[in-house]
N, C-alpha and C positions, 0 to 999 in steps of 0.2 A: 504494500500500500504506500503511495505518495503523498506524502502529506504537504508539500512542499508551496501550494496552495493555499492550505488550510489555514484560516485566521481564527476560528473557532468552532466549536461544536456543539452542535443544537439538542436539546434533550432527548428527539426522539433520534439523534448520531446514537448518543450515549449509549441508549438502548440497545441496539444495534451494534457497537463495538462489543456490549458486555457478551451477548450471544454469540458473537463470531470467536469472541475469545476463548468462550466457554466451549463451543462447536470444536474450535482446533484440538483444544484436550480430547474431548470425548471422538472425536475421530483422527487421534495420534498425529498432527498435521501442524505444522509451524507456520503460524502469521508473524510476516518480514514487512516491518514497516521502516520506511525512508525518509530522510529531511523532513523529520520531525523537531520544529521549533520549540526551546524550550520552555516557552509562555505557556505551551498547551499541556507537555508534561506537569509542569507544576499546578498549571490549574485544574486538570479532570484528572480520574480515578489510573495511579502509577498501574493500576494489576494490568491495565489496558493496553498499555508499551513496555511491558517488562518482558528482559530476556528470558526468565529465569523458568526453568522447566519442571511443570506438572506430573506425574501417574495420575493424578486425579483430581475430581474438578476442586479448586481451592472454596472455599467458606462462602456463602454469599455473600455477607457482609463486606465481605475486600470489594465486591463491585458496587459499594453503597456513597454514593454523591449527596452530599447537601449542600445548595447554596443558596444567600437570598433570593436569586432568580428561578434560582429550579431545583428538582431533586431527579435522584434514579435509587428506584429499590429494590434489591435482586432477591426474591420471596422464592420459597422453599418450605415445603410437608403443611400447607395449609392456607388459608384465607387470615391475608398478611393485613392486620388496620391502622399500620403504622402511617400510611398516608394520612389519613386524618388528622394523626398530628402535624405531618407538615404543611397539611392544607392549610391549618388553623392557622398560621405565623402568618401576625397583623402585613407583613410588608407586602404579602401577596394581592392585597387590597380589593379583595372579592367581594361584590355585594353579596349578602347570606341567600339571597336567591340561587344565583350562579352558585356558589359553593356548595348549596344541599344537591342539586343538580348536577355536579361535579363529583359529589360524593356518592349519589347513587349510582352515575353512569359506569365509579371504577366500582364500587360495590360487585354490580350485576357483571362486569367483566372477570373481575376477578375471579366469580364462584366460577362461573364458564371455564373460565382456566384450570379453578381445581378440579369441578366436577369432570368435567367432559375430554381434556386434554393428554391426560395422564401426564403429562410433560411434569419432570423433577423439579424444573425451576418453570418461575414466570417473571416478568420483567414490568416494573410499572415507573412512568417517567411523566413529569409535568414540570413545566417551566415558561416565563415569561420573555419572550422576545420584542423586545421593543411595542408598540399597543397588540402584540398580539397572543393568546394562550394556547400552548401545545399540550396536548398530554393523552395517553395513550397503555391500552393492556399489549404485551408482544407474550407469546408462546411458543416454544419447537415438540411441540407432543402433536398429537392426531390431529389432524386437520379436522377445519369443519365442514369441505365437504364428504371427508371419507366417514364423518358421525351422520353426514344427512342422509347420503344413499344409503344407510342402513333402515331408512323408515320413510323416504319419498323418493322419490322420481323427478330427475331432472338433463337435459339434454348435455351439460358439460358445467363444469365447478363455478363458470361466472354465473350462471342460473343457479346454482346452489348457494354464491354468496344473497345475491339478488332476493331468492326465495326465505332466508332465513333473515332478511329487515322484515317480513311481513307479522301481523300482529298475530299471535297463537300458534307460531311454529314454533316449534321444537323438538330439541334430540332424545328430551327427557322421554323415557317411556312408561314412567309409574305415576308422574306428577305433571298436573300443570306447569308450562313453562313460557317460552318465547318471548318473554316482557324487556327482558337486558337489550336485544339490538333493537327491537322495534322502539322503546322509548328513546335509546342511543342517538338514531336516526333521525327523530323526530325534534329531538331538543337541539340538536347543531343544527338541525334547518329551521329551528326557529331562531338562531344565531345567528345566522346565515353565513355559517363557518363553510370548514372542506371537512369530509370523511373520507377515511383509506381504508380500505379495506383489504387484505389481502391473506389467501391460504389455498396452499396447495397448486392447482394450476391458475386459478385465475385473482385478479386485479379488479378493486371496482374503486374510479377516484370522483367522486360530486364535488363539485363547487356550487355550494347552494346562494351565493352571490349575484353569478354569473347564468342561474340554474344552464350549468352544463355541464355531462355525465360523461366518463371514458371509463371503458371496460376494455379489458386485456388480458390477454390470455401471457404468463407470464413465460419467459424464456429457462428459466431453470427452475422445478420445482421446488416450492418452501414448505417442508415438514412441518406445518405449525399454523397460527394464527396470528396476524397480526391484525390491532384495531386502533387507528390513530385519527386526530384532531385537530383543527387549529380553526380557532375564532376570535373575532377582535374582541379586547378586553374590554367588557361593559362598563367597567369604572371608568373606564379614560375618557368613555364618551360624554358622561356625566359633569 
C-alpha cells in the first residue's frame, strides 16, 4: 500500500485498515505498506503499520481509536455498548434526536452482526469530518446474501441487498425481525445522507441528496457485510 498521498484517514479508512490487518493474520499474508508519513503513524492506531508479526489475531482493543473527532471499536464474543459512551462526549455536538437515532441505527446493526454473521470480530466507526457525520457496522463472517437465499429468492446478491431494506424481511427464522435496515434506510433518507451498502457480490450506493442510486456488482468478492453513512451534521445547520 502507498501511502504517499495520504494526508489523512477517514473513520470508515480506519475501519477498513483494522480488517485488512486482521485479514493478513488470519490468512498468513503480509501487508507492505510504503511512504508512510509520520503524522499518520503517530496519529491512528501503531497495530495498523506495525512490522511486527502475529500467529494470531492480537487483542481487539490494540485496534481501539479515540479521538474528539471520531472513534473505531474493534468488538468481539458479543453486543459491544461501548459506543454509547463515546457517542455521549459533549464535543460531538449531536442534537438528542440524531443521537437516539444514531444509537438505534448501531444498536440494530450490531445485533445483525452478532446474530447472523458468525464473524469473530465486528468493527464499528463514527467520526466527524468537517459538517459532515460518518459512521458505520463492517463485518467479515457470512454474508447477507448467503443468510437470505437461505429463506427467499432473488435473481443475484444486488437484489438481495435491495430486498433486505424492505420493511419485514428477514433472516431470522423463529422471531420477528427486519426493522435494523429498513429503519436504517429510512432515517438517512430522511437526512438526506449516502448509504453503502455492500456484501458478498454486490454494491448498493444512494445518494439521497441527489436521489441517485448505483448498484454494482462488485469485482472481488467480500466475505462479510458492510453498512456505512454519511450525512450532514444537523447541528451545524442550526
Amino acid at each position: 500500500m502507498d501511502w504517499s498521498k495520504v494526508q489523512k484517514i477517514e473513520p470508515a479508512g480506519l475501519a477498513i485498515l483494522s480488517i485488512l490487518f486482521d485479514q493478513s493474520i488470519e490468512k498468513k499474508c503480509k501487508l507492505i505498506h510504503e511512504n508512510i508519513k509520520p503524522v499518520l503513524k503517530k496519529k491512528y492506531p501503531l497495530i495498523l503499520f506495525t512490522d511486527e508479526k502475529f500467529s494470531q489475531l492480537p487483542s481487539p482493543v490494540l485496534h481501539d481509536f479515540n479521538r474528539p473527532n471520531a472513534f473505531l471499536l474493534c468488538c468481539q464474543g458479543g453486543v459491544d455498548l461501548r459506543y454509547k459512551e463515546n457517542l455521549a462526549r459533549s464535543f460531538f455536538n449531536l442534537d438528542e434526536d440524531l443521537l437516539f437515532s444514531v444509537q438505534l441505527v448501531f444498536n440494530e446493526l450490531i445485533q445483525n452482526a452478532v446474530d447472523h454473521s458468525t464473524s469473530e470480530r465486528y468493527y464499528i466507526y463514527f467520526g466527524l469530518e468537517d459538517d459532515e457525520v460518518h459512521f458505520g457496522v463492517l463485518d467479515m463472517g457470512v454474508s447477507l446474501p448467503a443468510k437470505m437465499e437461505q429463506k427467499y429468492n432473488a435473481i443475484d446478491d444486488i437484489n438481495y441487498l435491495e430486498l433486505s431494506l424492505k420493511e419485514g424481511i428477514s433472516t431470522r427464522r423463529q422471531r420477528v425481525g427486519g426493522l435494523g435496515l429498513f429503519h436504517t434506510f429510512h432515517m438517512i433518507q430522511g437526512l438526506k445522507g449516502k448509504f453503502v451498502f455492500i456484501s458478498r457480490d454486490g454494491q448498493i450506493r444512494r445518494y439521497f441528496s441527489q436521489r441517485k442510486v448505483n448498484r454494482m456488482k462488485l469485482k472481488h468478492r467480500l466475505n462479510g457485510t458492510w453498512v456505512m453513512f454519511t450525512f450532514k451534521n444537523q447541528e451545524q445547520d442550526s
